[in-house]
VEXDREN-2710 file (C-alpha; in Angstrom, 1 decimal):
% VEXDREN-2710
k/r/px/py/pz
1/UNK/86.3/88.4/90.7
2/UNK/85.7/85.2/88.8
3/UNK/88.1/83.2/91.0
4/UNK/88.3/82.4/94.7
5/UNK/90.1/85.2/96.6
6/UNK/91.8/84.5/99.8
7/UNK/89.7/85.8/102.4
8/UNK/86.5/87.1/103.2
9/UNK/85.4/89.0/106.6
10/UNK/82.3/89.5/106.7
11/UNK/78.9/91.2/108.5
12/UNK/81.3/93.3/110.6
13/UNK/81.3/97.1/111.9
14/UNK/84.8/98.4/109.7
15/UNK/86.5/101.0/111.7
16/UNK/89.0/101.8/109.3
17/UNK/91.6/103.3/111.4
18/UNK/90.6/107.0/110.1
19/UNK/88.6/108.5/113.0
20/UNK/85.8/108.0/110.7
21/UNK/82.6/106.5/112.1
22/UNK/82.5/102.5/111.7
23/UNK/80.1/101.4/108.8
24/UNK/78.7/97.8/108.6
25/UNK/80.8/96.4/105.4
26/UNK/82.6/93.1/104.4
27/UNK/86.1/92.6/103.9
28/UNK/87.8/91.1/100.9
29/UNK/91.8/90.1/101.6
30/UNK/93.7/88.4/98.5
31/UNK/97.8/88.2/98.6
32/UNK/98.1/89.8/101.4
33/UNK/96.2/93.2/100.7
34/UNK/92.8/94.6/101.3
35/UNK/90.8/94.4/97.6
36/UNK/87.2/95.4/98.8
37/UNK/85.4/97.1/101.1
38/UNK/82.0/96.9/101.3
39/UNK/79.2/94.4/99.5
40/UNK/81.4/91.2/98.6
41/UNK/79.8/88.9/96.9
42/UNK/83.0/86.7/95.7
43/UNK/83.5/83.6/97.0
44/UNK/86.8/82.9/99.1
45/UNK/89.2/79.9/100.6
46/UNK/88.6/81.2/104.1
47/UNK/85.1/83.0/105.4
48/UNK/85.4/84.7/108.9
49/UNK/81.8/85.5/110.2
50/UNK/82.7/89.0/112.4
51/UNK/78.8/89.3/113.3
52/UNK/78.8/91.3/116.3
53/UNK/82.3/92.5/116.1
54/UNK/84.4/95.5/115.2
55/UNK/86.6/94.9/112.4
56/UNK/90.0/97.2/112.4
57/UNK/93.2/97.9/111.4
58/UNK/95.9/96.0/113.4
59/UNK/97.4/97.8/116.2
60/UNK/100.7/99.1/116.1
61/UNK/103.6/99.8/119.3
62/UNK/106.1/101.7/118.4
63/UNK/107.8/101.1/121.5
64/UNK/108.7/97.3/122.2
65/UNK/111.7/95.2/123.2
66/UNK/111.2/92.5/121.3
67/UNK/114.7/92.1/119.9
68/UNK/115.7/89.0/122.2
69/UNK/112.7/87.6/122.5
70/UNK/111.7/87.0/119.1
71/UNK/113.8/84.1/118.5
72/UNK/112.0/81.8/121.0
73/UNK/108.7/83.3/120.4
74/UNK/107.9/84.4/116.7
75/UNK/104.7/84.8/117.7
76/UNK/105.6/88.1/120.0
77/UNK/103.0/87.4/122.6
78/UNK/101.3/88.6/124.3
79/UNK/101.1/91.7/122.0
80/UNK/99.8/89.1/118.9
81/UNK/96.9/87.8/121.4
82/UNK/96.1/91.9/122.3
83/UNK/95.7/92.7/118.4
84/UNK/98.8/94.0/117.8
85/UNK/100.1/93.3/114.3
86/UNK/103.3/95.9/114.0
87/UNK/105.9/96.5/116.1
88/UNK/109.0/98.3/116.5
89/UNK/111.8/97.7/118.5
90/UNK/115.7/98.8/119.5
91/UNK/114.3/101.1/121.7
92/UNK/115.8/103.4/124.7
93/UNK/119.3/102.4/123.0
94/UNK/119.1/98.8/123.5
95/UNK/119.2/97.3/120.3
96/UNK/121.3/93.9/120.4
97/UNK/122.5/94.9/116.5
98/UNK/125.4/95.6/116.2
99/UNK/128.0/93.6/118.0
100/UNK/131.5/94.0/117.5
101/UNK/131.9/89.8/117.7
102/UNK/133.6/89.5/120.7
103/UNK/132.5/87.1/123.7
104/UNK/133.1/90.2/126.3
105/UNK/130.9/92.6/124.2
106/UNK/127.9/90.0/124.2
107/UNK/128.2/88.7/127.5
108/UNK/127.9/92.7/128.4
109/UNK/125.0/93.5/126.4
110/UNK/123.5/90.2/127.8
111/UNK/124.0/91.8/131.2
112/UNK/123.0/95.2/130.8
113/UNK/119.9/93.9/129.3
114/UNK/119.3/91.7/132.3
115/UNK/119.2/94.5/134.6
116/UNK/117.7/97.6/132.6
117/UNK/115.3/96.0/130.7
118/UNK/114.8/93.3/133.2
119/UNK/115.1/90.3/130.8
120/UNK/116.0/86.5/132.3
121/UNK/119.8/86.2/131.4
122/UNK/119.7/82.3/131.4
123/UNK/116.7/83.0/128.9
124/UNK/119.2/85.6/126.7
125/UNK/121.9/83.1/126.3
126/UNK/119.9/80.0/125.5
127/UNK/116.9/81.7/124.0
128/UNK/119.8/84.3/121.7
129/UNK/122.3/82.7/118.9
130/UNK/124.3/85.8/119.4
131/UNK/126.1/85.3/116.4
132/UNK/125.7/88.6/114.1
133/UNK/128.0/91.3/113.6
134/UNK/126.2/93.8/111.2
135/UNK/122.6/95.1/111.5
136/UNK/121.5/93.4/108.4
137/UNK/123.0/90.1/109.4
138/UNK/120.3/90.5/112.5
139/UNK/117.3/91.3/110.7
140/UNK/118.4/88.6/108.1
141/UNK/117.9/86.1/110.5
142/UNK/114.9/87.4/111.5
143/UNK/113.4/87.0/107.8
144/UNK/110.4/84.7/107.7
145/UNK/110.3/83.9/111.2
146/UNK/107.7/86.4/112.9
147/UNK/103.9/86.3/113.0
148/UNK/103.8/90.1/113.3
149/UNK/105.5/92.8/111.2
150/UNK/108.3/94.1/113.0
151/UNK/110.9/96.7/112.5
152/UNK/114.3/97.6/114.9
153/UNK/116.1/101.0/115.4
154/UNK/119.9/101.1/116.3
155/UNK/120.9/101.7/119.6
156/UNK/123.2/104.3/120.8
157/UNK/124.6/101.6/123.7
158/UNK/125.2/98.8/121.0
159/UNK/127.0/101.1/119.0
160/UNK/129.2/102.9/121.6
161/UNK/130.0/99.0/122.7
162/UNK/130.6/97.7/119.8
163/UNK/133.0/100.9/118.6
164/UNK/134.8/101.5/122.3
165/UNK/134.2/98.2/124.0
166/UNK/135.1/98.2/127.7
167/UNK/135.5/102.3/127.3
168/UNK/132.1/102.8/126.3
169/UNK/131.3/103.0/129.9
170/UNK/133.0/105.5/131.9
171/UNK/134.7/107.7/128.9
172/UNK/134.0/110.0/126.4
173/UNK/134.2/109.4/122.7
174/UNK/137.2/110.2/121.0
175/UNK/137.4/112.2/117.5
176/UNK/138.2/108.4/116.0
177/UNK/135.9/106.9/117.9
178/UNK/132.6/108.9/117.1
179/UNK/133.7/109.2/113.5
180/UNK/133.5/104.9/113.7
181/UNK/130.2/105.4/115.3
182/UNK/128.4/107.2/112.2
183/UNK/130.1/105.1/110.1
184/UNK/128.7/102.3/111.9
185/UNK/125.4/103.8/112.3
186/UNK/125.4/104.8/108.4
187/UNK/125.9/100.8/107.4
188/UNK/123.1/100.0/110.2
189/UNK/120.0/102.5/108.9
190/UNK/121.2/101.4/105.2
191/UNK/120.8/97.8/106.4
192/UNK/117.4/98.1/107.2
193/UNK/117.3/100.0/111.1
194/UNK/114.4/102.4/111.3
195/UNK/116.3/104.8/113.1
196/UNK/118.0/106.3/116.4
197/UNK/117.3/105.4/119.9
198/UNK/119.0/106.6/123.0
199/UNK/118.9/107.2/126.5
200/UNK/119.8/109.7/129.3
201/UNK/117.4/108.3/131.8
202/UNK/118.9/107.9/135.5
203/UNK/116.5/104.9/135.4
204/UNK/118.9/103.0/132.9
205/UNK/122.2/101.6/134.7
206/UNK/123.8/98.3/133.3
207/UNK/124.8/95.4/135.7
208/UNK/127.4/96.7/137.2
209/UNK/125.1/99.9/139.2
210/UNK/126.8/102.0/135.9
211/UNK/125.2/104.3/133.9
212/UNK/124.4/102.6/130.1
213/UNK/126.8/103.6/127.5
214/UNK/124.8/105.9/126.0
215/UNK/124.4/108.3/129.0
216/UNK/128.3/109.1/129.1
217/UNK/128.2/110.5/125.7
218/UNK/128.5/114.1/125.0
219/UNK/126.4/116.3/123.4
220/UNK/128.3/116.8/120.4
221/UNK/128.4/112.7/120.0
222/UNK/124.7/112.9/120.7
223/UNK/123.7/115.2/117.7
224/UNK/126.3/114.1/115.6
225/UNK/124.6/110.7/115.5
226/UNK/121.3/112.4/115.0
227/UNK/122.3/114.1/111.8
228/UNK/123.2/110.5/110.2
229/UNK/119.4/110.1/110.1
230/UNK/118.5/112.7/107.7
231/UNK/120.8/110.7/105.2
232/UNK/118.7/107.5/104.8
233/UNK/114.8/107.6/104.3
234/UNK/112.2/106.8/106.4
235/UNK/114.1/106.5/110.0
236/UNK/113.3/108.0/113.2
237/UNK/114.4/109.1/116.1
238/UNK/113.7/108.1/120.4
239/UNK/115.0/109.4/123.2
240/UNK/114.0/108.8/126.9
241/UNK/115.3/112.0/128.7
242/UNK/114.7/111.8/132.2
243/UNK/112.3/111.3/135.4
244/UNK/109.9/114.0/136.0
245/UNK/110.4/117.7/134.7
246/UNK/111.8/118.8/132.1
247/UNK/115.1/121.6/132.7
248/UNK/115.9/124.3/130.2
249/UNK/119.2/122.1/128.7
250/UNK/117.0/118.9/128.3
251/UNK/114.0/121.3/126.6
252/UNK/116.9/122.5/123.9
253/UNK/118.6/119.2/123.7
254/UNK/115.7/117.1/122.5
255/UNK/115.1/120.1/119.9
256/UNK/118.6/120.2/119.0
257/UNK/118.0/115.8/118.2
258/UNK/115.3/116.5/116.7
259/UNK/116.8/119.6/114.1
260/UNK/119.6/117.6/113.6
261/UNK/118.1/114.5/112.4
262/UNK/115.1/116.4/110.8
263/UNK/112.9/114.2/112.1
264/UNK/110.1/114.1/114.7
265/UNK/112.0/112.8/118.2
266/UNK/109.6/110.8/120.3
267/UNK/110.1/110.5/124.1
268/UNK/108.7/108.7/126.8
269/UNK/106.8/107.9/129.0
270/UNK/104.6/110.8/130.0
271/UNK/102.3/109.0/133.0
272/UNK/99.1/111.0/134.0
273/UNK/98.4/112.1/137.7
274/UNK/95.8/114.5/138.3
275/UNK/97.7/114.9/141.3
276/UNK/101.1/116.1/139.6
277/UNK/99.1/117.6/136.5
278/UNK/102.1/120.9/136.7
279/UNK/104.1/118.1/135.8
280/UNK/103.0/116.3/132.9
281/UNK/101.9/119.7/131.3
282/UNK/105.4/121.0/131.8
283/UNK/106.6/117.9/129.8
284/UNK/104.1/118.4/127.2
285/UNK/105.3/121.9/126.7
286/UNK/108.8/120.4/125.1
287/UNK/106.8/120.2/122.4
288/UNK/105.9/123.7/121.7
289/UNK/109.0/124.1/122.6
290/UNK/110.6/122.4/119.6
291/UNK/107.9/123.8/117.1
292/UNK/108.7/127.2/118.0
293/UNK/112.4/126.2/117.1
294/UNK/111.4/124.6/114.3
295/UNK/111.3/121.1/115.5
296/UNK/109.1/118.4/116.4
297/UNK/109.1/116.4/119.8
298/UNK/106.3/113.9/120.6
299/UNK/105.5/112.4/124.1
300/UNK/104.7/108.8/124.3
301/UNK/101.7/108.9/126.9
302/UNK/100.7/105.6/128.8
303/UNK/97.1/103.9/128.2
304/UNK/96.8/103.3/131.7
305/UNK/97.9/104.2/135.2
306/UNK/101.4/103.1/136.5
307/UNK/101.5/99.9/138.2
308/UNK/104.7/98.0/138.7
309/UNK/105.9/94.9/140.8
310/UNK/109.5/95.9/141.9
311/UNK/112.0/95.0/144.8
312/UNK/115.2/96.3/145.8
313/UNK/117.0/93.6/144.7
314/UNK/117.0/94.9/141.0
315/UNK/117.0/98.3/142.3
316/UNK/115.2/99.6/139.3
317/UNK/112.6/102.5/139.8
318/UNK/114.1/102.9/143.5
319/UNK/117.4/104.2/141.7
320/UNK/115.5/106.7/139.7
321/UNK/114.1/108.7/143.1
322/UNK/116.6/111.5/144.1
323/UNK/118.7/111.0/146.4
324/UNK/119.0/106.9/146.2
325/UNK/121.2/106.1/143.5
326/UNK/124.2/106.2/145.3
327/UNK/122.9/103.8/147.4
328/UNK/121.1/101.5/145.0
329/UNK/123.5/101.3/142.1
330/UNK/125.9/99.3/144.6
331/UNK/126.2/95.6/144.9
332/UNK/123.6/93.8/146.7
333/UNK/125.7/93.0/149.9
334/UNK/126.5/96.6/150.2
335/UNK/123.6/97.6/149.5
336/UNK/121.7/95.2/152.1
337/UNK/124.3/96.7/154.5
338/UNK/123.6/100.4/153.9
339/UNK/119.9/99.9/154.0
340/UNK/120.0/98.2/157.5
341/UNK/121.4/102.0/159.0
342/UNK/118.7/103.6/160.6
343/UNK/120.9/107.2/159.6
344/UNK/121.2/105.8/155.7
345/UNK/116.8/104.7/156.3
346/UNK/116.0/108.1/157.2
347/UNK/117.7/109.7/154.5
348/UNK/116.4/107.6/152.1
349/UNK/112.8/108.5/153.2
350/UNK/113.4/112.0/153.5
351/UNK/114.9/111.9/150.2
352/UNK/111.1/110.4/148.7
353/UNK/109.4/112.2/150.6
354/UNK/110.9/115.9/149.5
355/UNK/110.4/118.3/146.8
356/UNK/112.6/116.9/144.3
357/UNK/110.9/113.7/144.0
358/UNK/107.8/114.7/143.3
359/UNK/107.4/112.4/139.8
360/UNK/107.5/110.0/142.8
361/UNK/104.1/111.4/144.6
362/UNK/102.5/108.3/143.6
363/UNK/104.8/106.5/145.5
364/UNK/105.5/108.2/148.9
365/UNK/102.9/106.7/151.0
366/UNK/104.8/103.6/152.3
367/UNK/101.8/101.9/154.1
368/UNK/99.9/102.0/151.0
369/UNK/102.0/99.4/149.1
370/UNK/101.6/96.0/149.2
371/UNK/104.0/93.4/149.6
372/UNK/103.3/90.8/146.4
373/UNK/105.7/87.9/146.6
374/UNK/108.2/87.0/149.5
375/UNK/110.9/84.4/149.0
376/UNK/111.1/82.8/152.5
377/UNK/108.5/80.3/152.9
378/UNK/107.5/81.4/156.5
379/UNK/106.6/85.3/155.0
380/UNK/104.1/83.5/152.3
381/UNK/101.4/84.6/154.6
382/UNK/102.3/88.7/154.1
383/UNK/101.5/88.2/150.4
384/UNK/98.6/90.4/149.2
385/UNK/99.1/92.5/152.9
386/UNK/99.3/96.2/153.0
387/UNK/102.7/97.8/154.0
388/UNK/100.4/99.6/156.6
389/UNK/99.4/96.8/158.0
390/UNK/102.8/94.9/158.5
391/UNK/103.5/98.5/160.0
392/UNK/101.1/98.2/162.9
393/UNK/101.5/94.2/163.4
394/UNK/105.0/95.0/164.2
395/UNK/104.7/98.6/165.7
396/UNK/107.0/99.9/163.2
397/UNK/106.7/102.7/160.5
398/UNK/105.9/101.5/157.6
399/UNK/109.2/102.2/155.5
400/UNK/110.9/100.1/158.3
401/UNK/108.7/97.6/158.2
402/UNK/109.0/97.2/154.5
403/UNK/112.9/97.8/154.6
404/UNK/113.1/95.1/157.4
405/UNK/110.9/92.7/155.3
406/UNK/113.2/93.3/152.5
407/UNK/116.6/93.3/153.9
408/UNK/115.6/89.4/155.7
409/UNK/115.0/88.2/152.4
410/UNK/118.4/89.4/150.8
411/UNK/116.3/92.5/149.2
412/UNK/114.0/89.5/146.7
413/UNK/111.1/91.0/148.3
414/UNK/108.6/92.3/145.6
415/UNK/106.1/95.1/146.5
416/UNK/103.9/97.1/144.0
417/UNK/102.9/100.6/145.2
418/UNK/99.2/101.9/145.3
419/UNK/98.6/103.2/141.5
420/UNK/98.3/107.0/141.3
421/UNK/95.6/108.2/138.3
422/UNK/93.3/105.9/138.8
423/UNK/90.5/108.1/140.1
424/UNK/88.3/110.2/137.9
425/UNK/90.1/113.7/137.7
426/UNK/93.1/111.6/136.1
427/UNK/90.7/109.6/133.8
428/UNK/89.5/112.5/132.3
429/UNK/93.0/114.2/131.7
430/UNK/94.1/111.1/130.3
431/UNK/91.4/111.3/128.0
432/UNK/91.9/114.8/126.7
433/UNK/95.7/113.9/126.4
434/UNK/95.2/111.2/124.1
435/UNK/93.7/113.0/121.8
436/UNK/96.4/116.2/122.3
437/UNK/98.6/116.6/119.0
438/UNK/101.3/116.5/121.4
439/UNK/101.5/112.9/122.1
440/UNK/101.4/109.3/120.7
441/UNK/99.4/106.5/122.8
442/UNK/101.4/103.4/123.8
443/UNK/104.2/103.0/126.1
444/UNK/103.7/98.7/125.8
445/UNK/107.6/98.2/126.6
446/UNK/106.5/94.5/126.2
447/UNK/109.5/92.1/126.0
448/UNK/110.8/94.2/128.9
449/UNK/110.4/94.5/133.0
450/UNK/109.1/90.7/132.1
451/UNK/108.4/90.1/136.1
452/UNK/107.4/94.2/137.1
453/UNK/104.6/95.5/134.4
454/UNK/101.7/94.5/132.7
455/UNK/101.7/97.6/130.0
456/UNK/101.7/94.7/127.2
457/UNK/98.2/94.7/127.1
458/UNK/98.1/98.7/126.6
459/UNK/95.9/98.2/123.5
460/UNK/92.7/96.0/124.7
461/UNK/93.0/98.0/128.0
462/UNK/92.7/101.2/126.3
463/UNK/89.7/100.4/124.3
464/UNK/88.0/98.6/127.8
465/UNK/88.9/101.7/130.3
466/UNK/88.9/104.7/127.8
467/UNK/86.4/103.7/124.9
468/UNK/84.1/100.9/126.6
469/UNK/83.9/101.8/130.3
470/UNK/84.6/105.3/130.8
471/UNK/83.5/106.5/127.3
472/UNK/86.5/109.1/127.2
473/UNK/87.0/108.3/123.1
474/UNK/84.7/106.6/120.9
475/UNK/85.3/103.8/119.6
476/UNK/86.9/105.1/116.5
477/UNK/89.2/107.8/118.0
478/UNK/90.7/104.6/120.2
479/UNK/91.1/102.7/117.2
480/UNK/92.8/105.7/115.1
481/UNK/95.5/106.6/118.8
482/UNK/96.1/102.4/118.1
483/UNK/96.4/102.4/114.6
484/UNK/96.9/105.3/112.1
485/UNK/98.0/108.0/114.4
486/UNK/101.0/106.1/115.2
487/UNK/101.5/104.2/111.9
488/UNK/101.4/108.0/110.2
489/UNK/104.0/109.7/112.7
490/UNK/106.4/106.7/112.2
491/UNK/106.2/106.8/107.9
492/UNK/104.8/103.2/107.8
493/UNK/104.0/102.4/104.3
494/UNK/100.5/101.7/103.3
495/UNK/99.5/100.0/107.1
496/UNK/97.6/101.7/109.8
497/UNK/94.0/102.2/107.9
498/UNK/91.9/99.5/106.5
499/UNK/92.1/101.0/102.9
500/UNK/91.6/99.2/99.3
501/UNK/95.6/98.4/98.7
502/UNK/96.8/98.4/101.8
503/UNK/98.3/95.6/104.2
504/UNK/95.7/93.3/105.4
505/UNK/97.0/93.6/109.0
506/UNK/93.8/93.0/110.7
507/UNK/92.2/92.6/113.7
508/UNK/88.3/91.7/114.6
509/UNK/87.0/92.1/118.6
510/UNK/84.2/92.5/120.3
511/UNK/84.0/96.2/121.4
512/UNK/81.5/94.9/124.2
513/UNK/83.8/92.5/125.9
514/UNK/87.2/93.7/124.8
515/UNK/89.5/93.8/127.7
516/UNK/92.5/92.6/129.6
517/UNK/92.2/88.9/131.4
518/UNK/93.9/88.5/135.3
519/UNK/97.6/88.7/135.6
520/UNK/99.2/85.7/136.1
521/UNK/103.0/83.9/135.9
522/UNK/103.7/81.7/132.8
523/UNK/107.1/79.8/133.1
524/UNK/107.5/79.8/129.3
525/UNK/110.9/81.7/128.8
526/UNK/113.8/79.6/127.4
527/UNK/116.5/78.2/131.0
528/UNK/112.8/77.9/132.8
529/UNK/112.5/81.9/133.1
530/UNK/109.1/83.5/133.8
531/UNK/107.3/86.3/132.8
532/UNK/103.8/88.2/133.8
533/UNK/100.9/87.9/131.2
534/UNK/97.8/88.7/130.3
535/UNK/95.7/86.8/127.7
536/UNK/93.3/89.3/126.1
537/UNK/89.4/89.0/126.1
538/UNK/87.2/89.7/123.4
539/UNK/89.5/89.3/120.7
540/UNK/88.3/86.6/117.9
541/UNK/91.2/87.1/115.2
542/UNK/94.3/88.8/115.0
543/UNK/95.7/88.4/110.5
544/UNK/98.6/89.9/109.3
545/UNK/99.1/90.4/105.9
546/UNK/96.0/88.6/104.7
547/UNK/97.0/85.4/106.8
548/UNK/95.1/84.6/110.5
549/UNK/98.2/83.9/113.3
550/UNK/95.8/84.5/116.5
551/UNK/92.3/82.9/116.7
552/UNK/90.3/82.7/119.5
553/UNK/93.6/83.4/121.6
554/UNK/95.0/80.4/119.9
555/UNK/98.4/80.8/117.8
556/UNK/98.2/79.4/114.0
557/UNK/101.4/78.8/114.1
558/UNK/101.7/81.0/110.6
559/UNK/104.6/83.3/109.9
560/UNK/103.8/85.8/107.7
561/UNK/104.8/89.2/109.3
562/UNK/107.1/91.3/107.3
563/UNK/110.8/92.2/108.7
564/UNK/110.7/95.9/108.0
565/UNK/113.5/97.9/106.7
566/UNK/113.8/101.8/106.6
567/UNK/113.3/103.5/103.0
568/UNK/111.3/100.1/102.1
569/UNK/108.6/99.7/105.0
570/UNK/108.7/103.5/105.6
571/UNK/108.7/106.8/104.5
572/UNK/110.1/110.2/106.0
573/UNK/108.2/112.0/108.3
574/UNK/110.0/115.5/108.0
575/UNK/109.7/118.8/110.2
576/UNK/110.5/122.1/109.6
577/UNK/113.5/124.3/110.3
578/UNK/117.3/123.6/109.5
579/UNK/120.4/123.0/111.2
END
């Protein structure tokens, strides 16, 4: 190595993404992949002194909503700040590729947007050009405009929208209609998608309180769509089924997906409870389910107990409970007006409180929530107060209290309930669940729920709670569930391990301090929208392919991440068994 190569990193602890245990080695990066490992001697352009630090493949999330948001921000952050260098988008259906090119059919997937993946809408159409047809005309403009490698599946709700228009909600496919569907689907995966998403998740209603496109398809539409896969290399397939158990028809459905695409089917989110462990077990078991068919389903399992900042205003989450969707799915007058009855209260509360919302047993206890952010200046004072506490100030019961709260503030309220799995019992199932065969670590959604979670940060939380503080994983089984585990079960090419040849996706931290910082509001979306954030801690450097875009928590203002495209980026990841 006579010349100067690009980049050296040196004096740090390589965990190479493998599971194997770190080793103290330099790194050597020249165009864009990793030539040495070990002893460099060569002299580079760029020296990065790791001393101290843990040196590691970059983190991939396989499950993002980036897809708006990476025109205003091609840096993707937080996730670029967190060590993320890959990730992949169009999921749960919502892909914003393709459109059919008329004005109703954006403004709708604007909307639907707005309200299921909670997403500013003065943000999508200032921040959004909106003016692609085709899948590959969208990833075309996409080209050498991200920091971070990222990749997009095709969404069952674009492309029932963009093939039925106004009928793609409230009607069934007809024979034309699907048949225009694969065809449409076919043209997306060979443009570059990485695969299939949909949803049937009660959780998922568009602006107008109406279930998504894609949950008024039929089963035949649903399979026929997942058999296009297992035409084009290297896609994949997602699926978010439902809220708590699993029932026999959605067991053999997400088999059937996954035999008809031949592919592995990924669904999510599986949320650990000690408390409702008969649950998440039950879930789990769709996966030897499928493999005893033939098949292969994977749960996507969260890095960290559920905590979300929601109001009935948006109605999401409260629509999901049984027994409230009929109630939350109508328009906010109406709904104000129906949650004032005492009758309509009580029913409501019963409904939480009974058998079949126990995914909700985290939730139940009324007095434990706490009320976050009011809107009417003479309520700032409840802010950081305890439902409970409201409750016995007013000599009410709690779920009046907090209805009353909400219902004078036209339902803007926002509360947050007390997290369930935070106490040791679920720690330590979370622990042996990472590290089941049955599941893939992540669950991010960042670009989403941009003013109700703070599951962006999932990868510098999981090596602070699980590896650092609670020593559930070592440090180089955290690094594998964030790097190769998930890189390897999607078919990325050559990413995912810190390996002579390889990407030089990159990231260096400090396993002693990594960790999360304090949630605050940045007013940094495009039409002065906000979002929650999190800077991370204890990361020094975040370099994809070769080139440094985070330092320090400071953007470069580089742009080398890669637009990936199936059959190029990725490779198969077959199964067994036939259809």
């Amino acid at each position: 190595m006579g010349n100067k190569i690009d980049l050296v990193i040196r004096g740090g602890l390589v965990v190479d993404g493998s599971g194997s245990p770190p080793i103290p080695a330099d790194i050597a990066v020249h165009d864009g992949k990793i030539l040495e490992i070990g002893k460099v001697d060569a002299e580079a352009h760029e020296v990065i002194d790791a001393e101290g630090h843990a040196v590691s493949p970059g983190f991939v999330d396989v499950h993002t909503h980036y897809d708006a948001q990476i025109f205003w921000d091609p840096g993707l952050t937080p996730s670029s700040q967190h060590g993320v260098t890959t990730v992949f988008g169009g999921n749960c259906g919502f892909s914003i590729a393709p459109l059919s090119g008329k004005k109703a059919d954006g403004e709708y997937m604007m909307s639907m947007l707005a309200r299921v993946e909670g997403m500013n809408l003065d943000s999508l159409r200032e921040g959004v050009p909106w003016d692609w047809t085709s899948f590959g005309s969208y990833l075309g403009k996409l080209d050498g405009r991200t920091a971070l490698n990222a990749g997009f599946m095709v969404g069952h709700s674009a492309l029932r929208r963009a093939v039925m228009g106004e009928r793609a909600v409230g009607h069934k496919a007809t024979d034309e209609e699907l048949t225009a569907m694969q065809a449409l689907l076919r043209q997306s995966l060979s443009e570059g998608g990485l695969g299939f998403s949909s949803t049937y998740s009660p959780t998922h209603n568009d602006a107008e309180g109406e279930p998504v496109p894609s949950r008024w398809s039929s089963e035949e539409e649903l399979l026929s769509l997942c058999r296009v896969l297992r035409e084009f290399e290297g896609t994949y397939l997602e699926f978010i089924p439902c809220v708590g158990r699993f029932d026999d028809a959605m067991l053999e459905r997400m088999t059937n997906m996954s035999l008809a695409a031949q592919r592995p089917l990924n669904w999510n989110l599986l949320s650990v409870d000690a408390r409702k462990s008969e649950i998440y077990e039950q879930q789990l078991g769709a996966s030897n389910y499928a493999r005893a068919r033939g098949g292969e389903v994977l749960a996507l399992a969260t890095a960290q107990p559920p905590s979300v900042i929601i109001s009935l205003a948006i109605g999401m989450v409260f629509d999901a409970i049984p027994g409230w969707a009929d109630v939350m799915t109508k328009p906010r007058p109406e709904r104000r007006r129906l949650l004032s009855d005492p009758k309509i209260r009580q029913e409501l509360n019963a409904a939480m409180q009974g058998p079949k919302a126990d995914a909700f047993i985290a939730f139940r206890d009324w007095s434990a929530w706490t009320i976050v952010e009011t809107s009417n200046p003479e309520n700032k004072h409840l802010e950081g107060t305890r439902v409970g506490a409201l409750a016995s100030a007013q000599n009410k019961s709690p779920f009046d209290a907090m209805v009353d709260l909400a219902v004078s503030e036209d339902l803007e309220t926002k509360f947050s309930p007390h997290p369930g799995g935070d106490d040791s019992a679920s720690w330590r199932e979370r622990g042996r669940i990472f590290l089941d065969d049955r599941t893939i670590v992540g669950g991010s959604d960042a670009g989403a729920h941009l003013d109700m979670i703070d599951t962006f940060a999932y990868s510098t939380y999981l090596l602070a709670r699980s590896f650092r503080d609670r020593k559930l994983l070592t440090l180089e089984q955290a690094v594998h569930l964030l790097t190769d585990r998930p890189a390897s079960l999607f078919g990325l090419r050559n990413r995912g391990l810190l390996k002579k040849g390889y990407s030089a996706d990159i990231v260096i931290f400090d396993p002693d301090r990594i960790d999360s910082g304090p949630l605050h509001t940045r007013h940094d979306l495009p039409a002065g929208g906000y979002r929650l954030y999190r800077e991370a801690i204890g990361v020094k450097s975040t370099i994809v392919n070769g080139v440094e875009i985070m330092r320090d928590q400071v953007a470069t203002g580089k742009l080398p991440g890669k637009v990936l495209r199936s059959g190029n980026d990725t490779y198969t990841v077959a199964i067994g068994g036939a259809q």
